[in-house]
C-alpha positions in Angstrom: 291.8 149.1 -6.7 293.3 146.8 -9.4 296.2 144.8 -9.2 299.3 146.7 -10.1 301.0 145.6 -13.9 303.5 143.2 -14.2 306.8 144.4 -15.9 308.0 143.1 -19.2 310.8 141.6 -19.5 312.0 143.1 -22.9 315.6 141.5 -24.5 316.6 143.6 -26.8 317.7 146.9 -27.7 315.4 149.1 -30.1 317.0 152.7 -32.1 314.5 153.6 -34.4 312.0 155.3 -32.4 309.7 157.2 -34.8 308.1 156.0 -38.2 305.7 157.8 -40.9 304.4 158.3 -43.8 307.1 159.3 -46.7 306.0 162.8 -48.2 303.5 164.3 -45.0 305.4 167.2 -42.6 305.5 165.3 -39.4 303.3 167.9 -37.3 300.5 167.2 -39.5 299.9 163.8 -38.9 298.2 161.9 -35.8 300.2 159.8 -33.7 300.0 156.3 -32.6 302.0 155.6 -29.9 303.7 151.9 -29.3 305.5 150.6 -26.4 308.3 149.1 -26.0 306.9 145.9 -24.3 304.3 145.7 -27.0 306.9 145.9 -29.6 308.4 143.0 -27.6 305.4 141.2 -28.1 305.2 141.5 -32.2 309.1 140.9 -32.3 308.5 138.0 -30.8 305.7 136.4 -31.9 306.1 137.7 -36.1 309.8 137.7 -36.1 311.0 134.9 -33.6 308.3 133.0 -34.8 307.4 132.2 -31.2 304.9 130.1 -29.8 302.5 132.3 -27.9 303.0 130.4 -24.3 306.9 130.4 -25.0 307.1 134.1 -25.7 304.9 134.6 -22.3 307.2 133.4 -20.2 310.5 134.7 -21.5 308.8 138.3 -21.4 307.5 136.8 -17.2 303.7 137.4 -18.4 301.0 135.2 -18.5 299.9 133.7 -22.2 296.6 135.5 -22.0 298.6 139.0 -21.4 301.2 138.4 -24.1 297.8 137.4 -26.6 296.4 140.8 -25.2 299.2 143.0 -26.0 300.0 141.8 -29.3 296.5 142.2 -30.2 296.5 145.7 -29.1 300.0 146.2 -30.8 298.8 144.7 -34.5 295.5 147.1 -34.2 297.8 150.4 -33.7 299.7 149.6 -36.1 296.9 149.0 -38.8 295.0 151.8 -37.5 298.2 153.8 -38.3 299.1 152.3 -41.8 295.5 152.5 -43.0 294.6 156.3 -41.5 298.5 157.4 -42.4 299.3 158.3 -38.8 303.2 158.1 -37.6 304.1 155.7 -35.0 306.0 156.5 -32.1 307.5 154.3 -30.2 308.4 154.7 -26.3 307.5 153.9 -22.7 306.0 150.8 -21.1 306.4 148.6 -18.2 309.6 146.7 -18.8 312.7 145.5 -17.6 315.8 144.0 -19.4 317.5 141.1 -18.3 320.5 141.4 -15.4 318.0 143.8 -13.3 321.8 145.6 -12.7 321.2 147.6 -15.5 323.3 146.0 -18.1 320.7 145.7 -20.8 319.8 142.6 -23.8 322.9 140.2 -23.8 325.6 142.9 -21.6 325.3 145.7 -24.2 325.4 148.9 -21.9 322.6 150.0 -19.2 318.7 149.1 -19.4 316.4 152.6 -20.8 313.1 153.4 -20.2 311.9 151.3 -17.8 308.6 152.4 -17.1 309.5 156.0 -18.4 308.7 157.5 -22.3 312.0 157.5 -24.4 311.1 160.1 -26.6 313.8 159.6 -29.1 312.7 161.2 -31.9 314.3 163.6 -34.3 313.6 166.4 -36.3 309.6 167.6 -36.8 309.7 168.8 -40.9 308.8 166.9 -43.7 311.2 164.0 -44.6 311.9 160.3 -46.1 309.8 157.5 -44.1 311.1 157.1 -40.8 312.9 159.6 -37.6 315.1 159.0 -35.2 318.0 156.0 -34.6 321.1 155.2 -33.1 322.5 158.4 -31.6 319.4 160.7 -31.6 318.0 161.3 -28.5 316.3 163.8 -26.5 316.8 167.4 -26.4 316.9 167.2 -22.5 315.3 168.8 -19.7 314.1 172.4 -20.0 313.9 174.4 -22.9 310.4 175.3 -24.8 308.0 173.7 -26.9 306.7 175.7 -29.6 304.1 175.8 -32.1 305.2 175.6 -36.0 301.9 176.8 -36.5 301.2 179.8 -34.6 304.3 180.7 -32.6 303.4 179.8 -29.4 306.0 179.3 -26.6 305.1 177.3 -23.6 308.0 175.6 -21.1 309.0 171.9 -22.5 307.4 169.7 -19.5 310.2 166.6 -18.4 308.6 163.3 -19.8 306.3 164.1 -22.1 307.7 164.8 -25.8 306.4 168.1 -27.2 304.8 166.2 -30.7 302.6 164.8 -27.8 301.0 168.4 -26.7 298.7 170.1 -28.6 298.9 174.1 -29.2 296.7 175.7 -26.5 296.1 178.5 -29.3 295.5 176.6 -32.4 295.6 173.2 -31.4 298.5 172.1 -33.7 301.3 169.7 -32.3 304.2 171.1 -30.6 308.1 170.9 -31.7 311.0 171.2 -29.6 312.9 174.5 -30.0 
């Protein structure tokens, strides 16, 4: 049995939760699927312009982990700009700082640590991007459905119905 991971220590807060290609129905298009952690990492390292071993430790990883996940971040996303996929963005192993659940720099409680945000709005055919400040989930219970076929199955807590696949047809899910 391996070692367990290591939460990220992630200091910021992140609203836009879903990007894709402009002019493609979202429920068409495959799905790449970053974390929040990872994000950390390319924020970081592209934006802060951070050293690799000083962006380590203010996430409380190891150099060679921080090098890992960026890697692994800057392939999804080229994977997803070059095949036209969307990317999501959710989940991870993280904390913010305070540990009491005040969040980056006091600004309201810590989400999604260690738990899929699934912020996203809307499932049509739109502009580039989905989701923001103020979307949010459509909350426990309810149905996923199939744009495609019409099929009805119960919405499952945690896992975002663009995630699961029609049993009938095999077409993503939306939220009813």
């Amino acid at each position: 049995m391996g070692r367990p991971r290591k939460r990220r220590m992630v200091n910021f807060e992140h609203n836009v939760r879903h990007f894709k290609p402009s002019g493609t129905c979202l429920n068409e298009l495959e799905e790449v699927n970053i974390t929040i952690d990872e994000l950390e990492s390319l924020r970081l390292s592209y934006l802060e312009k951070m050293k690799q071993d000083a962006a380590a430790e203010k996430m409380h990883i190891h150099q060679s982990t921080f090098q890992r996940t960026l890697q692994r971040t800057v392939q999804k996303i080229a994977d997803a700009l070059v095949h036209g996929k969307s990317i999501r963005v959710e989940g991870g192993d993280y904390t913010m700082p305070g540990k009491d659940g005040t969040g980056p720099m006091g600004q309201g409680p810590a989400r999604g640590q260690n738990q899929g945000q699934g912020q996203t709005q809307g499932q049509g055919c739109g502009r580039g991007f989905r989701g923001g400040k103020g979307t949010g989930t459509a909350g426990p219970g309810g149905e996923c459905v199939c744009p495609n076929c019409g099929h009805q199955q119960a919405h499952q807590a945690g896992v975002p119905c663009p995630q699961v696949k029609c049993p009938e047809c095999g077409k993503t899910m939306v939220r009813k």
